[in-house]
C-alpha positions as CSV (number, residue, x, y, z in Angstrom):
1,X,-4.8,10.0,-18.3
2,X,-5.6,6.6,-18.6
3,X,-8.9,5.1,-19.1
4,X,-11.7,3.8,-16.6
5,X,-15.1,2.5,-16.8
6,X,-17.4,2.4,-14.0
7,X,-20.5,0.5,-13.6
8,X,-23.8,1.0,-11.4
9,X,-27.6,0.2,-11.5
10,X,-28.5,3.8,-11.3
11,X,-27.5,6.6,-13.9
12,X,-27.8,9.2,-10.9
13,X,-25.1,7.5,-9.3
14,X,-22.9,7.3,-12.0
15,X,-23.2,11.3,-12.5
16,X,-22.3,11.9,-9.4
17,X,-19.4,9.8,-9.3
18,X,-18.4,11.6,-12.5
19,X,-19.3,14.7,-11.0
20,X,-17.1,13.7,-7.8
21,X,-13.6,12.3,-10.5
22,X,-14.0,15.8,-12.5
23,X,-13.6,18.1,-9.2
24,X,-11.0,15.4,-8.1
25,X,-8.8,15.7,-11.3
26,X,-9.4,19.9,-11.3
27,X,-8.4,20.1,-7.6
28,X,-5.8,18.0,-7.1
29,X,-4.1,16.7,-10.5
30,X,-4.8,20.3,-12.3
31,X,-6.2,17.9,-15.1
32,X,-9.6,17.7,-17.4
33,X,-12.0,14.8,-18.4
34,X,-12.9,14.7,-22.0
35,X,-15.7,15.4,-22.6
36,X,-15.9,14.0,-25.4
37,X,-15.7,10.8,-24.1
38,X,-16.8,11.4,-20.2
39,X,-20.3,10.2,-20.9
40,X,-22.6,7.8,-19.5
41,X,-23.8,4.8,-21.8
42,X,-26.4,1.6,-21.6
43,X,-25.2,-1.6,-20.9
44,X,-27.3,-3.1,-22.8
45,X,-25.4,-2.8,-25.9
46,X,-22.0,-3.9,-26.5
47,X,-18.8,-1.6,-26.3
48,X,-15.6,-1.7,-27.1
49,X,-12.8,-0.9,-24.1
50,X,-9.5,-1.6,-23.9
51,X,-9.5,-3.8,-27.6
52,X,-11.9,-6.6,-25.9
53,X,-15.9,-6.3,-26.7
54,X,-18.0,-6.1,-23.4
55,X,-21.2,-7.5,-23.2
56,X,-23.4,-8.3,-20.8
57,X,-22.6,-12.1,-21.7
58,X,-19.2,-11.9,-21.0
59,X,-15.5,-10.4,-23.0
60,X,-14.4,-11.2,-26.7
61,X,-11.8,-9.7,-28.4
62,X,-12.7,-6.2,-30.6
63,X,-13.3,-6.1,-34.1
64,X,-10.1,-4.2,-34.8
65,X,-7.8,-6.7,-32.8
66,X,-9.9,-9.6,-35.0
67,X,-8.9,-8.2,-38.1
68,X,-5.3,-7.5,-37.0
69,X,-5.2,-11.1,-35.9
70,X,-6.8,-12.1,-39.1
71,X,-4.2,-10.1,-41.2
72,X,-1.3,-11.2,-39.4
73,X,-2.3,-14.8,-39.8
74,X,-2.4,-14.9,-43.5
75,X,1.1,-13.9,-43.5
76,X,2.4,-16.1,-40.9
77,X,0.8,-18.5,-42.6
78,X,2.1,-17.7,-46.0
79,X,5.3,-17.0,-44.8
80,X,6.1,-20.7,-43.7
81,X,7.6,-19.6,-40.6
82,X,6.5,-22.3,-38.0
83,X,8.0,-21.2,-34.7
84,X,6.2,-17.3,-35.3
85,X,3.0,-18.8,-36.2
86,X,3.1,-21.2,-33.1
87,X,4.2,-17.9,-30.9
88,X,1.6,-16.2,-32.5
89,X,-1.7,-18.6,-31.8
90,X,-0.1,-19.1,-28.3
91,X,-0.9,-15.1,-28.1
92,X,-3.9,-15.2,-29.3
93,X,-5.2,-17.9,-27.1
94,X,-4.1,-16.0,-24.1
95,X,-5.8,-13.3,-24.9
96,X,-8.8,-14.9,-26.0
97,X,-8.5,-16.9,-22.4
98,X,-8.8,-13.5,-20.6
């Protein structure tokens, strides 16, 4: 299944829309939530979804998709190839524009 986030002032209202997607999935797609990850958090910290960091001040990209990016820029860089290195920052501005 894929992921989803939802988002509300009150953490009653978010169990019972949990509540509501678990009998939903049962019934009609014969499928589970994990429960290992079906939980209800703060938004007052960051978290990590879909490789950006959420915060209440707005995206950035995760700390895993930094160091990749990090990585793979030494060795475009030390590989002297010009054209992947410019096709590579393009990519990382877009997704650091998002």
């Amino acid at each position: 299944m894929d992921d989803l986030v939802c988002f509300a002032d009150e953490r009653s209202t978010l169990r019972s829309h949990r509540n509501a997607l678990i009998e939903w999935l049962s019934e009609e797609r014969r499928l589970r939530l994990n429960t290992r990850k079906g939980h209800i958090r703060s938004t007052g910290l960051p978290h990590t979804y879909l490789g950006y960091r959420i915060t209440r001040r707005g995206l950035d990209l995760g700390p895993r998709a930094t160091r990749r990016f990090k990585t793979w820029l030494a060795d475009a860089v030390a590989s002297g190839d010009e054209e992947h290195l410019r096709r590579g920052l393009a990519s990382w501005q877009g997704a650091m524009s998002f």
